[in-house]
N, C-alpha and C positions, 0 to 999 in steps of 0.2 A: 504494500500500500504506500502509494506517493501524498504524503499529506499537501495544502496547501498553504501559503504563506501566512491567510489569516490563521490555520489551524496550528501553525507551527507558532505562531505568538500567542497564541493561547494556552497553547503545551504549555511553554514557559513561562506566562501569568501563572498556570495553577499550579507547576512545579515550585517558583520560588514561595509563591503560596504556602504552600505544605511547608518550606524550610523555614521560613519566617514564622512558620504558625509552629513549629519544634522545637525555636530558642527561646532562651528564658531572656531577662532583661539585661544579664552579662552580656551573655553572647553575640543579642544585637547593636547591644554597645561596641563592641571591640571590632564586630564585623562593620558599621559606621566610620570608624576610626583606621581601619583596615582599608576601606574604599576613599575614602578622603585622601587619606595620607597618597593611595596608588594612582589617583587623578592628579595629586600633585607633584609626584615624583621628578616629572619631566619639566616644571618649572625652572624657567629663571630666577634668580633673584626678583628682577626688576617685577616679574609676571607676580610674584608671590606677594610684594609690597600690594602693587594693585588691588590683586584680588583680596587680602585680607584688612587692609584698608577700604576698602568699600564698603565692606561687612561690619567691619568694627570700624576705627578711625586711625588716623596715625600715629596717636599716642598709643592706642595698642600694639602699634608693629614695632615701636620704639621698644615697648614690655615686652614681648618677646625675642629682642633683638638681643635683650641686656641679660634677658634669662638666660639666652645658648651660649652668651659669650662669657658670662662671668664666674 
């Protein structure tokens, strides 16, 4: 059986489904923390200032600047 494109996106809604619906409140934390971190991996500096100043502000990027380096 050849599924089809909407069928095969739906596989995958109700598979991650099930995985999301089997961890506890760790797990989707770290798995969170695990996907952020793997989106950001490939950042620039410059790219990281942006993105996380936009989120927060600059004085945040400044706090975490001083956290890694000191």
């Amino acid at each position: 059986m050849t599924l089809t494109q909407p069928q095969i996106d739906k596989l995958i809604e109700v598979y991650a489904t099930d995985i999301v619906d089997g961890m506890d409140m760790r797990d989707l934390c770290q798995f969170a923390i695990d996907m952020i971190c793997s989106n950001m991996c490939e950042y620039t500096e410059d790219e990281l200032k942006s993105e996380i100043s936009e989120i927060y502000d600059e004085e945040y990027w400044g706090n975490l600047v001083n956290e890694v380096t000191e």
